[in-house]
C-alpha positions as CSV (number, residue, x, y, z in Angstrom):
1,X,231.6,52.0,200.5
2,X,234.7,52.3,202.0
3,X,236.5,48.8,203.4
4,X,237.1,50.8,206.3
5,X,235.7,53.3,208.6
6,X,238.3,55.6,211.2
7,X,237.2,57.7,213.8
8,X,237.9,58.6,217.3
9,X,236.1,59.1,220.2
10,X,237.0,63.1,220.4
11,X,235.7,63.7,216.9
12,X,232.2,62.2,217.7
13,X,228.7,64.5,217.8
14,X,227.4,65.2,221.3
15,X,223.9,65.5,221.6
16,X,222.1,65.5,224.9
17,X,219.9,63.5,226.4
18,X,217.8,63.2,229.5
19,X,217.3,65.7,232.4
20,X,220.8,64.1,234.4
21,X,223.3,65.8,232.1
22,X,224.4,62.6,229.2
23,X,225.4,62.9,226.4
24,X,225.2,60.8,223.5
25,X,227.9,60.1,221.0
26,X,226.3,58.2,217.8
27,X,229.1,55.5,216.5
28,X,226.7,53.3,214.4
29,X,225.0,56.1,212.5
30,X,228.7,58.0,211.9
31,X,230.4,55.1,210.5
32,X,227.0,53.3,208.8
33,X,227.1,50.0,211.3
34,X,224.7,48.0,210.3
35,X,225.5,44.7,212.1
36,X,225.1,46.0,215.3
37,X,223.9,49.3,217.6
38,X,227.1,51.1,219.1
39,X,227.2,54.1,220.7
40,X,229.5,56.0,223.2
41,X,228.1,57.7,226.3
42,X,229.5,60.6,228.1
43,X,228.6,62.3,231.7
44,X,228.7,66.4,231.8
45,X,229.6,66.2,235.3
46,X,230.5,64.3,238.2
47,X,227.2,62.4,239.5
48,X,225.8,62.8,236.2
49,X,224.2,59.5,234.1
50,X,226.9,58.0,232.4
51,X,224.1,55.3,231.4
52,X,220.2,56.1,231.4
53,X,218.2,54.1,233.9
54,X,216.4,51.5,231.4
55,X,216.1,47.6,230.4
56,X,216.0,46.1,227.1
57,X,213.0,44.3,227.1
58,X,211.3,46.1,224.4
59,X,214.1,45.7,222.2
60,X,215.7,42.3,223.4
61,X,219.3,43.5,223.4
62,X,222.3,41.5,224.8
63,X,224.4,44.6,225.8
64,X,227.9,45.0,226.5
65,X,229.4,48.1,228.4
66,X,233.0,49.1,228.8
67,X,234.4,52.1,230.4
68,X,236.9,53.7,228.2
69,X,237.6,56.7,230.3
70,X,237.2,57.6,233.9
71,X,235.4,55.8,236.5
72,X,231.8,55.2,237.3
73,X,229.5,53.4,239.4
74,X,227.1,50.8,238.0
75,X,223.3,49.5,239.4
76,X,222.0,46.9,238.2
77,X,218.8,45.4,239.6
78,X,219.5,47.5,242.3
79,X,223.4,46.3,242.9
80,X,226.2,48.3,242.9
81,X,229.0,47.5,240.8
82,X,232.4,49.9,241.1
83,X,233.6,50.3,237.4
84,X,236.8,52.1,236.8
85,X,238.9,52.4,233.3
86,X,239.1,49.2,231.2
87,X,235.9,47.7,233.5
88,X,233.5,45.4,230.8
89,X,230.1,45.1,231.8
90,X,228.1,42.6,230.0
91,X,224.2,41.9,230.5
92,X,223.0,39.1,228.7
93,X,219.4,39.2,230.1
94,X,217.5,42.2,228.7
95,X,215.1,42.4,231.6
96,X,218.2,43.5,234.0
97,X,217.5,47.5,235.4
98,X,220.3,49.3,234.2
99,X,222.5,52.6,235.1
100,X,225.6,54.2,235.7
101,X,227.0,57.8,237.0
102,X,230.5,59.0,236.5
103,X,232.8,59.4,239.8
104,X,234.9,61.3,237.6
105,X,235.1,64.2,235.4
106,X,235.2,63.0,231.2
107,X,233.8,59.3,232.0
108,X,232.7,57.6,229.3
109,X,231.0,54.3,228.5
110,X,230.9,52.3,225.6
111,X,227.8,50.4,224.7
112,X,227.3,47.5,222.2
113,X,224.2,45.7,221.3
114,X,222.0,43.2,219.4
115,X,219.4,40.8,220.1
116,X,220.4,36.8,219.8
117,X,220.1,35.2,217.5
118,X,218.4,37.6,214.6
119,X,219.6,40.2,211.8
120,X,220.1,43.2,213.6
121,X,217.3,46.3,213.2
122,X,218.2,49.3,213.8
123,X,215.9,51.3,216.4
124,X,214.2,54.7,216.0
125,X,215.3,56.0,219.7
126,X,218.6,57.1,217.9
127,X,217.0,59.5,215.0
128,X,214.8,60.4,217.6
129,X,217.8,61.5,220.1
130,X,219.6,63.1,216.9
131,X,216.2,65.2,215.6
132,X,215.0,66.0,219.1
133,X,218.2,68.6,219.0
134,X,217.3,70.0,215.9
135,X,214.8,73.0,214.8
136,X,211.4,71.5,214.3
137,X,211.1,71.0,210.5
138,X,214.0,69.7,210.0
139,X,213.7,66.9,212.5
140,X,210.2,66.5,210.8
141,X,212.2,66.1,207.6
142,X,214.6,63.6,209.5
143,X,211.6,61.6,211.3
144,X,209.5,61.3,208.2
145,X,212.8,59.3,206.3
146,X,212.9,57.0,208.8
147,X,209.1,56.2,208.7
148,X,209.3,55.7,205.2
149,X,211.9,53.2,205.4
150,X,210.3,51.3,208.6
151,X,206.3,52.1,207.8
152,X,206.2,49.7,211.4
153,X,207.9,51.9,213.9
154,X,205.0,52.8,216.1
155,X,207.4,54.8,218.5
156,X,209.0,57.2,215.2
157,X,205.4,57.4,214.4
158,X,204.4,58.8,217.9
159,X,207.6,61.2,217.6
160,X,206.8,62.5,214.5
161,X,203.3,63.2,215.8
162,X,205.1,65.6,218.6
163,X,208.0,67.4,216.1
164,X,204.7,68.3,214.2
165,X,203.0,69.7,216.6
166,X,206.3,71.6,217.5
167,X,206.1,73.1,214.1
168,X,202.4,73.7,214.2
169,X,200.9,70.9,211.4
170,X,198.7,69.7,214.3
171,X,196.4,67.9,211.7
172,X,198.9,65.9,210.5
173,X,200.5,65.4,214.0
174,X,196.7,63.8,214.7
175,X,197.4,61.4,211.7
176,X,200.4,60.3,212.5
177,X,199.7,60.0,216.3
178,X,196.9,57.4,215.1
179,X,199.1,55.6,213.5
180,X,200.9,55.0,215.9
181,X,198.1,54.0,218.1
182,X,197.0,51.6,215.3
183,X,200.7,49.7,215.0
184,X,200.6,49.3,218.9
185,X,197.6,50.6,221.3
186,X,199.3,49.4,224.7
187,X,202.6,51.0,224.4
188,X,201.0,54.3,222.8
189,X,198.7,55.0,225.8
190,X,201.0,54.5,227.9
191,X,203.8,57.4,226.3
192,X,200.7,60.0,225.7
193,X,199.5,59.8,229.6
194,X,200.7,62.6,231.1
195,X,202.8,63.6,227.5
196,X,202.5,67.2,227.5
197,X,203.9,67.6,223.6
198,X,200.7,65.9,222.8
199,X,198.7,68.9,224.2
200,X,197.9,71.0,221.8
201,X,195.8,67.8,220.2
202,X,194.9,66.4,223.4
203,X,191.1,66.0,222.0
204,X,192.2,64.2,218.8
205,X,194.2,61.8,221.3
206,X,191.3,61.1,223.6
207,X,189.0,60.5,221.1
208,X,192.4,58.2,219.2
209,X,192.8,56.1,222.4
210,X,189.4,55.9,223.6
């Protein structure tokens, strides 16, 4: 391992994510951080999410956000908070409603993240973002390394089940969505209502989540 790691900003992947035109530029998978998640954020276009509407309650993140580029608005719990260049937003409450859209063209956010007061963990939603661009086997092939290495992850689990289906192993899509449903029921029904990946195995689900 190298005792450093160089990159910039403009040499990052783009992959998007969302129906509000972000994109994602993966820093902690690029450079292997491991302490910590980081990623940079991106809006295609004026009025487009700079950061996704969300909270961190699942994940229990202390999150710092700083606008390297541009300008952009953002709301939290509802609030509007003007954030041009160099502007540092930091949420140390994980249950705070978060987003952001650029006021300018090329605005882009950087995000930075761990919970208090344990190792970090990495989370799934990043492979997931990263194989959810790619044709389905190989973000099978992707999804199923992950699982390996966290046999827990009821949401890469629950993914895997849909890039399955998108390559047609529908049986093994069934498996796989039961075990997700088996490492956590509540948050499981509550993705697959209405999920129309899970369609072609609707029955198997129904039957799965009772």
């Amino acid at each position: 391992m190298s005792s450093w790691n160089v990159v910039n900003l403009s040499e990052l992947d783009s992959f998007p994510v969302g129906e509000r035109g972000l994109l994602w530029h993966p820093i902690r998978l690029r450079v292997g951080i491991e302490a910590f998640g980081m990623n940079a954020y991106t809006a295609a276009e004026v009025g487009g999410e700079v950061v996704e509407e969300h909270t961190e309650e699942s994940l229990g993140h202390e999150e710092v956000y700083v606008v390297v580029a541009g300008h952009a608005t953002f709301t939290l719990d509802g609030e509007e908070v003007d954030a041009p260049t160099g502007t540092i937003v930091h949420l140390p409450d994980p249950k705070v409603k978060r987003t952001a859209v650029a006021l300018e063209e090329g605005t882009t956010v950087l995000a930075v993240g761990a919970k208090r007061g344990e190792a970090f963990t990495p989370s799934g939603w990043e492979i997931h973002f990263k194989a959810n661009t790619l044709p389905p086997d190989e973000a099978v092939q992707m999804v199923e390394a992950w699982v390996a290495e966290h046999p827990d992850d009821a949401a890469a689990f629950y993914n895997l089940a849909c890039f399955r289906i998108r390559k047609g192993d529908l049986a093994e899509a069934a498996a796989d969505f039961r075990r997700a449903f088996e490492l956590d029921p509540e948050k499981v029904r509550k993705w697959c209502a209405g999920d129309a990946d899970l369609d072609p195995i609707r029955a198997e689900v129904s039957a799965i989540t009772g």
